[in-house]
C-alpha positions as CSV (number, residue, x, y, z in Angstrom):
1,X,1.0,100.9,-5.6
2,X,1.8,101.4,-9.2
3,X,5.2,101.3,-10.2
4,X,6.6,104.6,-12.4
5,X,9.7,104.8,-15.0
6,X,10.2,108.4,-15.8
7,X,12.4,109.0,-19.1
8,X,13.4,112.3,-20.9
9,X,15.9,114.1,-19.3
10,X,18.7,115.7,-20.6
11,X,21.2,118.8,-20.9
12,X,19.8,121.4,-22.9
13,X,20.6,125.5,-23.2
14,X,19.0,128.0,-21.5
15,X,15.6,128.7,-23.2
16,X,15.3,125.1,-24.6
17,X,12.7,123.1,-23.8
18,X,12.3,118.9,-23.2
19,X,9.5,116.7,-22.2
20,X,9.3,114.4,-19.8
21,X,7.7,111.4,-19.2
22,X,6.4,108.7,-16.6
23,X,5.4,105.2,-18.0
24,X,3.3,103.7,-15.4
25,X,2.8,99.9,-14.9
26,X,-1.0,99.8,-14.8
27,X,-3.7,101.8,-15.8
28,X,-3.9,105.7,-14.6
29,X,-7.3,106.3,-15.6
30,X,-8.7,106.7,-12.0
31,X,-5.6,107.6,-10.3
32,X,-6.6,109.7,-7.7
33,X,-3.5,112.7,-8.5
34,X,-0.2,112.4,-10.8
35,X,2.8,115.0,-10.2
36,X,6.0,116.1,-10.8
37,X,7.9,117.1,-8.2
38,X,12.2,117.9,-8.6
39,X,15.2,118.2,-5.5
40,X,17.7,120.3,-6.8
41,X,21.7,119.9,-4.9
42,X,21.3,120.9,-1.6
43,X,17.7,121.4,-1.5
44,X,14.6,119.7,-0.4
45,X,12.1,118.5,-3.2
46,X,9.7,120.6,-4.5
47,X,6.3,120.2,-6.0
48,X,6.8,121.0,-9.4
49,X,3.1,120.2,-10.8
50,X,0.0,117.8,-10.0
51,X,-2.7,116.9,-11.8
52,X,-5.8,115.2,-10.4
53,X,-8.0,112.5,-11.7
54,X,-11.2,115.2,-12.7
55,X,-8.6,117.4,-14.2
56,X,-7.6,119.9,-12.2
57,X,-4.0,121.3,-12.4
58,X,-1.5,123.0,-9.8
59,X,1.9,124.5,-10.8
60,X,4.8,125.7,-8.5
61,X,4.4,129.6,-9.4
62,X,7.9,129.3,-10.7
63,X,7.1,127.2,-13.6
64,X,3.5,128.8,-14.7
65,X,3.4,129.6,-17.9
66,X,6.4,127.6,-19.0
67,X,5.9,123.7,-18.1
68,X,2.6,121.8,-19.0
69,X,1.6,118.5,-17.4
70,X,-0.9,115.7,-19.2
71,X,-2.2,112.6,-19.5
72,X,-2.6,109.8,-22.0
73,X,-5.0,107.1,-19.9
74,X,-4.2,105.3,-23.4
75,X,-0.5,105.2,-23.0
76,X,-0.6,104.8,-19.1
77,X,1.9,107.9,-19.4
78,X,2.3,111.3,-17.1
79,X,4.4,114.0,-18.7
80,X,5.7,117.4,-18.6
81,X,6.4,119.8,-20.9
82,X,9.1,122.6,-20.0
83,X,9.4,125.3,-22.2
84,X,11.5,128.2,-21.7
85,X,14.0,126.4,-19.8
86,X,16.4,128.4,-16.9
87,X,19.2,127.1,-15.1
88,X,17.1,127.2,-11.8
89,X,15.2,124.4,-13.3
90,X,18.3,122.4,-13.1
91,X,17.0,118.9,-10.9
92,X,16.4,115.6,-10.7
93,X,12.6,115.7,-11.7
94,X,10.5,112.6,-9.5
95,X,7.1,111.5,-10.7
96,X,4.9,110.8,-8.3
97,X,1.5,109.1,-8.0
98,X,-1.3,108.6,-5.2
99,X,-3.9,105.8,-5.8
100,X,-6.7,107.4,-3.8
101,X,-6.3,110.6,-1.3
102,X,-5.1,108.8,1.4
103,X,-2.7,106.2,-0.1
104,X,0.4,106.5,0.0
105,X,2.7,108.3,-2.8
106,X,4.7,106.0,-5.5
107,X,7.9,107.2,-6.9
108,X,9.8,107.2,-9.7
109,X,14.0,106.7,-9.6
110,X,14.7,110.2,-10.9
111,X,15.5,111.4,-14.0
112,X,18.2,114.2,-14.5
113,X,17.1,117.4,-15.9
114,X,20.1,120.1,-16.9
115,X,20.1,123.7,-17.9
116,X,23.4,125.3,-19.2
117,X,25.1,126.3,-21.6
């Protein structure tokens, strides 16, 4: 398993926007899928966005159009770009990775993601 650091988070108003990011310990070139997924108070976690290693993206409908997710293989480094910020998106935002389609997923400790103003 690879082991993932996210960084990022923060308070900002509603309509702001942050990025986040997930430092991996290894290489994420051939990572099978990299994600985002965030548990607000109360709630379960959610897939947020997930990217796979031939490109393909999925977003939560709630964030399309708004958050981006990349890679920089280079940087061993997930992130996600959230635009248009609402106070729904409040969360602690997880990244997640899977090695190959049946491995199991690798977490991230959290980091805390605040809209308000």
């Amino acid at each position: 398993q690879v082991q993932l650091v996210e960084s990022g988070g923060g308070l900002v108003q509603p309509g702001g926007s942050l990025r986040l990011s997930c430092a991996a310990s290894g290489s994420i070139s051939g990572i099978y899928a990299m994600g985002w997924f965030r548990q607000a108070p109360g709630k379960q976690r959610e897939l947020v966005a997930l990217q796979f290693s031939g490109g393909t993206t999925n977003y939560a409908d709630s964030v399309k159009g708004r958050f981006t997710i990349s890679r920089d293989n280079a940087k061993n480094t997930l992130y996600l770009q959230m635009n248009s910020l609402k106070p729904e998106d409040t969360a602690v935002y997880y990244c997640n990775a899977r090695m190959r389609l049946l491995s199991p997923p690798s977490w991230g400790q959290g980091t805390q993601v605040t809209v308000s103003s």
